[in-house]
Structures are given as structure tokens and as C-alpha cells.
C-alpha positions as CSV (number, residue, x, y, z in Angstrom):
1,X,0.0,0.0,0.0
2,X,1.1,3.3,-1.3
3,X,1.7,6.4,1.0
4,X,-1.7,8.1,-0.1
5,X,-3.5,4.8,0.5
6,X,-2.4,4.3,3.6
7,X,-3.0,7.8,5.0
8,X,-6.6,8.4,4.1
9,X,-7.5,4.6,4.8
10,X,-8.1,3.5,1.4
11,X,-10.1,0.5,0.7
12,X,-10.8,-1.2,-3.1
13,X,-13.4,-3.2,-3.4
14,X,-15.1,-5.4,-6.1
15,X,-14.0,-5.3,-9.7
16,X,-15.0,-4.2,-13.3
17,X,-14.0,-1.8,-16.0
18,X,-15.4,1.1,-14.3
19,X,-14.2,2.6,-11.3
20,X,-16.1,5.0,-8.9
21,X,-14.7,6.9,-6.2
22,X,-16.7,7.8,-3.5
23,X,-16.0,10.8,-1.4
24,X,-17.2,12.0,1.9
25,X,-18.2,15.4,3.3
26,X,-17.6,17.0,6.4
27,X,-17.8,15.3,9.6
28,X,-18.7,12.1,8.3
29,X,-16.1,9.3,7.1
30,X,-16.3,6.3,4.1
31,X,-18.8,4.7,6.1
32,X,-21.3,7.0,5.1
33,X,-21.3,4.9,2.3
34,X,-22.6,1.6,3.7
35,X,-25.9,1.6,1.5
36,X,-24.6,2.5,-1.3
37,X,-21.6,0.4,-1.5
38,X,-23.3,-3.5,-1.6
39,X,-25.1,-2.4,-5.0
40,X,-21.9,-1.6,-7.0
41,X,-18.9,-4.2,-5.6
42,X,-20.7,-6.4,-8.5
43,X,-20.2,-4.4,-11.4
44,X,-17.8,-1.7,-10.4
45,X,-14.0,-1.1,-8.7
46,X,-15.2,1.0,-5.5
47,X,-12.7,2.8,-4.3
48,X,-13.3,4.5,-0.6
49,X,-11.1,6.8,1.6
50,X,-11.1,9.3,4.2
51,X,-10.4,12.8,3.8
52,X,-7.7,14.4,5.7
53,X,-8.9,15.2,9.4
54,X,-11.5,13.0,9.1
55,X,-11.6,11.1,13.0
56,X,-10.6,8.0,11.1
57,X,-7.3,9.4,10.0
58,X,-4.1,9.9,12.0
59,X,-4.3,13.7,13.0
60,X,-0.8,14.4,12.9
61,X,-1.3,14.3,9.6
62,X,-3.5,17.1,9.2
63,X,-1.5,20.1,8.1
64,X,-3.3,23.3,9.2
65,X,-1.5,25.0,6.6
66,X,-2.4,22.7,2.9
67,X,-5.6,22.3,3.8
68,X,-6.9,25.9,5.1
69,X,-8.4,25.9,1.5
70,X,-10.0,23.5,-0.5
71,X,-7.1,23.1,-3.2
72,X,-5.0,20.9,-0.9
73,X,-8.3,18.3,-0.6
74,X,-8.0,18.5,-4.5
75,X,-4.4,17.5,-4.6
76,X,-5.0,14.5,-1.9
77,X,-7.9,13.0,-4.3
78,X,-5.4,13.8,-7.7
79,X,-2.3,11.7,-5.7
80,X,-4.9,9.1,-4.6
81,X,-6.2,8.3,-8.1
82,X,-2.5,8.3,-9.2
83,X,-0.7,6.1,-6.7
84,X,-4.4,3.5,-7.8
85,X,-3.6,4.1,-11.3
86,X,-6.9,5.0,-12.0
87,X,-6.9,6.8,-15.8
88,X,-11.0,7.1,-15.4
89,X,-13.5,7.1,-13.2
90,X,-16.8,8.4,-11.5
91,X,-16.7,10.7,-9.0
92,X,-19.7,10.7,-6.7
93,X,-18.8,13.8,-4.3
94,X,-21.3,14.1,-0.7
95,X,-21.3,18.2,0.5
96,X,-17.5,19.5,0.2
97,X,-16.1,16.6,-1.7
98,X,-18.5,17.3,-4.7
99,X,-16.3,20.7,-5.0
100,X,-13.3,19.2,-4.1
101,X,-13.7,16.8,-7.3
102,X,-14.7,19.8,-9.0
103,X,-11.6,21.4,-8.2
104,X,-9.7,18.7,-8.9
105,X,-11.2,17.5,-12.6
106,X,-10.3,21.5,-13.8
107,X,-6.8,20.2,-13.3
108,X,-7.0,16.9,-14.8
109,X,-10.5,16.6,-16.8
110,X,-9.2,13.3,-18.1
111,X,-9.3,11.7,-15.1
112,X,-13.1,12.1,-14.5
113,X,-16.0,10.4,-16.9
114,X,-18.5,12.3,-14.6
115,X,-18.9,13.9,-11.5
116,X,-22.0,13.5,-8.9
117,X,-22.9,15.8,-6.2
118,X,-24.7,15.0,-3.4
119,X,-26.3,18.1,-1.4
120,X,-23.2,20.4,-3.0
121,X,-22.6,23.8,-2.7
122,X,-20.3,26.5,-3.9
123,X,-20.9,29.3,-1.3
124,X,-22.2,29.2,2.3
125,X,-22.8,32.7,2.7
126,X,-25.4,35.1,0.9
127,X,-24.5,37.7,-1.1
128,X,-25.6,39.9,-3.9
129,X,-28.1,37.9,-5.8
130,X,-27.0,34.8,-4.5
131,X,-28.6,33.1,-1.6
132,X,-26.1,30.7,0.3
133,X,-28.3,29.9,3.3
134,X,-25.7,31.8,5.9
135,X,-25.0,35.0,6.8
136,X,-21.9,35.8,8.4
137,X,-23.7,36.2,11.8
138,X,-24.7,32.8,11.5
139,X,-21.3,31.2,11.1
140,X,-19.5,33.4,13.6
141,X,-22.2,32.2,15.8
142,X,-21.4,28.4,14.5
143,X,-17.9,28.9,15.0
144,X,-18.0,30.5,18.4
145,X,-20.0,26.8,19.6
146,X,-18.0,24.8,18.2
147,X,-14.7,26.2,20.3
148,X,-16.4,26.9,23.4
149,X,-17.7,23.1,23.5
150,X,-17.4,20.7,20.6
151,X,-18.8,17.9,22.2
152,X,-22.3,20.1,23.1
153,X,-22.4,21.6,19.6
154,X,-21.9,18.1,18.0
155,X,-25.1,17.1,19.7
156,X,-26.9,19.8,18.5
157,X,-25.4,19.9,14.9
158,X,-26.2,16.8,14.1
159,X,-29.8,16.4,14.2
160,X,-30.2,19.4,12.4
161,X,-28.2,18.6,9.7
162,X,-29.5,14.7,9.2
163,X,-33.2,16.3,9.5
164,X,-34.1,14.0,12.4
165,X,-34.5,13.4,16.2
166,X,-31.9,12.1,18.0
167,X,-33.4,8.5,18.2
168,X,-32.6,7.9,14.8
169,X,-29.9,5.7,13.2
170,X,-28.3,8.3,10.5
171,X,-28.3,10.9,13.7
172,X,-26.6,8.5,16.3
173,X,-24.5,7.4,13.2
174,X,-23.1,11.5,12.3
175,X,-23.0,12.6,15.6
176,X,-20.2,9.2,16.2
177,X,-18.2,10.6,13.3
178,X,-18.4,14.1,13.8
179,X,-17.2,13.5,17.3
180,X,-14.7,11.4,16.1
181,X,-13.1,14.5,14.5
182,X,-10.5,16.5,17.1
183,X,-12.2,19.4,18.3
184,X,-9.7,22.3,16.8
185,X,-9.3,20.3,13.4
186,X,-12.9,20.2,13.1
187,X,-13.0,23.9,13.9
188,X,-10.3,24.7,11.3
189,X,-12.1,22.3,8.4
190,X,-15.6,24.0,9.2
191,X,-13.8,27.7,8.7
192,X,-12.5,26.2,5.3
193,X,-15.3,24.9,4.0
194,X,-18.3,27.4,5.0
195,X,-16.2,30.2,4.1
196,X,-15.2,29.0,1.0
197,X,-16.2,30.4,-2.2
198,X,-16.3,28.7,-5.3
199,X,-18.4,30.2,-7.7
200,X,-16.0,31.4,-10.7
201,X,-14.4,27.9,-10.6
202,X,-17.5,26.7,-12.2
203,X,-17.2,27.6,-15.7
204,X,-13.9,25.6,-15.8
205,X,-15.3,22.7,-14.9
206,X,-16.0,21.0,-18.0
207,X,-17.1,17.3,-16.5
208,X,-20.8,16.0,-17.0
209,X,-21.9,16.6,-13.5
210,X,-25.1,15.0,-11.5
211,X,-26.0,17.4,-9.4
212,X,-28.5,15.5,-6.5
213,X,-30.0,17.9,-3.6
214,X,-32.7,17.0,-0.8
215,X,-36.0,19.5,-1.0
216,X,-34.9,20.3,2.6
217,X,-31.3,20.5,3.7
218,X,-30.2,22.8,6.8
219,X,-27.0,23.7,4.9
220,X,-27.3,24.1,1.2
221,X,-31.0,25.9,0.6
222,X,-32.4,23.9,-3.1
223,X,-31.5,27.1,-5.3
224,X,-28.2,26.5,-4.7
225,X,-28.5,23.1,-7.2
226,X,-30.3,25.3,-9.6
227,X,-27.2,28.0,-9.7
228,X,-24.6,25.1,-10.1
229,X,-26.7,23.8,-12.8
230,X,-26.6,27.3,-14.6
231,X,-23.1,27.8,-13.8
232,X,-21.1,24.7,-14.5
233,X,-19.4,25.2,-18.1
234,X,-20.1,21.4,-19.2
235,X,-23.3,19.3,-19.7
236,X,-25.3,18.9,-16.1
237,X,-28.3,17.4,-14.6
238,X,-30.5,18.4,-11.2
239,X,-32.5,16.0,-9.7
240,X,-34.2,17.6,-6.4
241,X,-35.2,14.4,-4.0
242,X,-38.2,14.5,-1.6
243,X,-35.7,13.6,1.3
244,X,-35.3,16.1,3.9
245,X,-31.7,16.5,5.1
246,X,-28.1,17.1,4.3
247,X,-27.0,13.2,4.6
248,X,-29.6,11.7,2.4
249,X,-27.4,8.9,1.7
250,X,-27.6,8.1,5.5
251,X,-31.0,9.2,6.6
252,X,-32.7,8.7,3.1
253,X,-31.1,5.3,1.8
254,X,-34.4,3.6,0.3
255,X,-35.3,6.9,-1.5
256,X,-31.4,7.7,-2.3
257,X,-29.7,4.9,-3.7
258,X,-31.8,3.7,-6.4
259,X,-31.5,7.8,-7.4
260,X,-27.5,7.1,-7.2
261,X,-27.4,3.6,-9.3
262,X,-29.9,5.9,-11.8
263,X,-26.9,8.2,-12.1
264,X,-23.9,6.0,-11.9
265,X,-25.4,3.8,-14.7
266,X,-26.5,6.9,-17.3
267,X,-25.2,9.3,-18.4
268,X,-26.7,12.9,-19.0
269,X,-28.7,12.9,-22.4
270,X,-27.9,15.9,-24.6
């Protein structure tokens, strides 16, 4: 096992032509995949991983410095695919990680035969004729919790972004891997991502992208889909889901997956 591999916990599993990489969002790990996974080892080459500061990966790895933006996420999935020896495959990207394969097929297009986005966003925060969800009142408020007591702010975070009570499977399950995370790399990652803005990337990506969005989600309101789907310079596809939450995939798996396999099997009709 490679360097990469070893580092953000890579596993390959089943076999076929095709590979898909799955990709995690915040706060979450490759588990997050557990539905998902048993309806592609057939036909398909998974190959799963942990992003950098995830609670699953060794934190003194975490360098506060490559990945206080976005690009140094891009360059972990571009040396992944490499040390793999992947020359294709499909991307499906949950939250960040749908930008972060964004970011990294504007580098090498090549590498990616489509992207798709689950509950993606390019901007947090509102501005001028764009509403993010967030103003900067909000985040500074979100912030402010999550140093003052991670643990408390975890429990509170996570129902609201699953959509559920705290009873529930897919709560219990992100609440485990958000608290997994070490409080001030969690802080740091958080800062990155919500005050991130990645609207003039979108032109350059060229990529068929799938772009998939609950009709609810705490942290990416459903116009947001609409504006990537206006603003990404290749071919693209929205497909808003009845699900309410920002882990579909986890809270949503009966509605979700067959919406995935839909996407990972065709490709957008122009």
C-alpha cells in the first residue's frame, strides 16, 4: 500500500471496467457509504477513503496550513487516483467533496467520466443575488459553539443537519463521526469549508456533472442546485429528491440509492 493509500485509509473493493470513487463530506467518514456500496462491488471497482482530518485518519497528519483551503483536498484525491492508477472514473462527491472533485477534474478533466454531487454547494454565505443559506452572523455564531464546546455543539449539529431526532440511526451514526473528529481540526475544516467560495471555478469545470439535492437541507437551501446547474461550463443534470436532510445517503437510503445507481449507470442525455 502506497503512502496516499495508507494515510486516508483506502479500501478497493469489487471489480470491473469502471471505477467509482466515493468521497465523503464533512464530519462524516467512508462509512457514510454503507448503503450504497453493496449495489456496486458487482459491477464496479469502488474505491473509498477518508479525507484528511476526518476522526478516522491519524491527526498528525493534518496540516493546518495545505488544507486551510479547498485546493489541498483536491491535490490528496489527484495523488490518490495516481498512486491507484486510476486513468478514469466516477466521481460521486457528498457536500465538500463534490467541490473538491470539482476542483480537482479542472486540473486533470481526463481523469473524470463524470462527477456527482450530493447536497453540493459553492458558497455558504449570501451575497448579492445569491442566496447561500448563511450570513456571516450565523457562522461566527457556529464557530464561536464549536470552540467553546465541541462535544455540546456536535449534539446539536447533528440532528439538524441529518433532518431528524436524536433517536434515529443516521443521527446517532453522524453525531459518532463528527465527534470522532479533534475538536480544533474540526473547527479549522468547518472555517475552510463554510467560508469558502467557489463560484467562478464553475465555468472551468467542464465534467458532466449530477447534481442531486434533498427539497430540505439545513446547509445548502435547493436554489443552490439550480445556480450550479446554470453555472457549471459542461453538460449537467439536477434532480431535487423528496428527502429532507443534508446526509440523504444516511438518513434517506431507500429513497437515495436507487436515485444514485440511476446516475452511476447513465449518463446525462444531450
Amino acid at each position: 500500500m502506497g503512502v496516499v493509500e495508507e494515510a486516508h485509509n483506502v479500501k478497493v473493493l469489487g471489480s470491473g471496467d469502471q471505477t467509482i470513487v466515493l468521497a465523503h463530506g464533512f464530519g462524516t467518514d467512508q462509512s457514510v457509504w454503507k448503503h450504497l456500496v453493496p449495489h456496486l462491488v458487482d459491477d464496479h471497482r469502488v474505491v473509498l477513503f477518508d479525507n484528511m482530518g476526518a476522526g478516522t485518519t491519524n491527526p498528525d497528519f493534518f496540516d493546518f496550513d495545505r488544507y486551510a483551503t479547498l485546493e489541498g483536498y483536491a491535490y490528496d484525491i489527484l495523488a490518490l487516483l495516481q498512486e491507484l492508477g486510476v486513468d478514469s472514473c466516477i466521481f460521486v462527491g457528498h457536500s465538500v467533496s463534490a467541490i473538491i472533485g470539482a476542483m480537482a477534474s479542472v486540473t486533470r478533466p481526463d481523469l473524470f467520466s463524470k462527477i456527482i454531487m450530493i447536497s453540493a454547494s459553492p458558497r455558504y454565505l449570501n451575497d448579492v443575488d445569491y442566496y447561500g443559506g448563511f450570513e456571516q452572523e450565523d457562522l461566527d455564531q457556529l464557530f464561536e459553539a464549536m470552540g467553546e464546546n465541541y462535544k455540546a455543539w456536535c449534539s446539536g449539529f447533528a440532528p439538524l443537519a441529518v433532518g431528524g431526532d436524536m433517536d434515529s440511526v443516521a443521527v446517532q451514526e453522524f453525531s459518532r463521526t463528527l465527534f470522532n473528529m479533534r475538536p480544533d481540526i474540526a473547527l479549522s475544516v468547518a472555517q475552510t469549508i463554510f467560508q469558502c467560495d467557489f463560484r467562478n471555478l464553475l465555468c472551468h469545470v467542464t465534467v458532466p456533472c449530477h447534481i442531486i439535492q434533498s427539497m430540505k437541507d439545513l446547509a445548502v437551501p435547493v436554489v443552490v442546485a439550480e445556480f450550479l446547474h446554470q453555472n457549471l461550463g459542461g453538460d449537467s443534470i439536477v434532480e431535487v429528491m423528496s428527502t429532507d436532510g443534508h446526509l440523504p445517503q444516511l438518513s434517506s437510503p431507500d429513497v437515495v440509492i436507487p436515485v444514485l445507481l440511476r446516475h452511476i449507470r447513465h449518463d446525462i442525455a444531450v
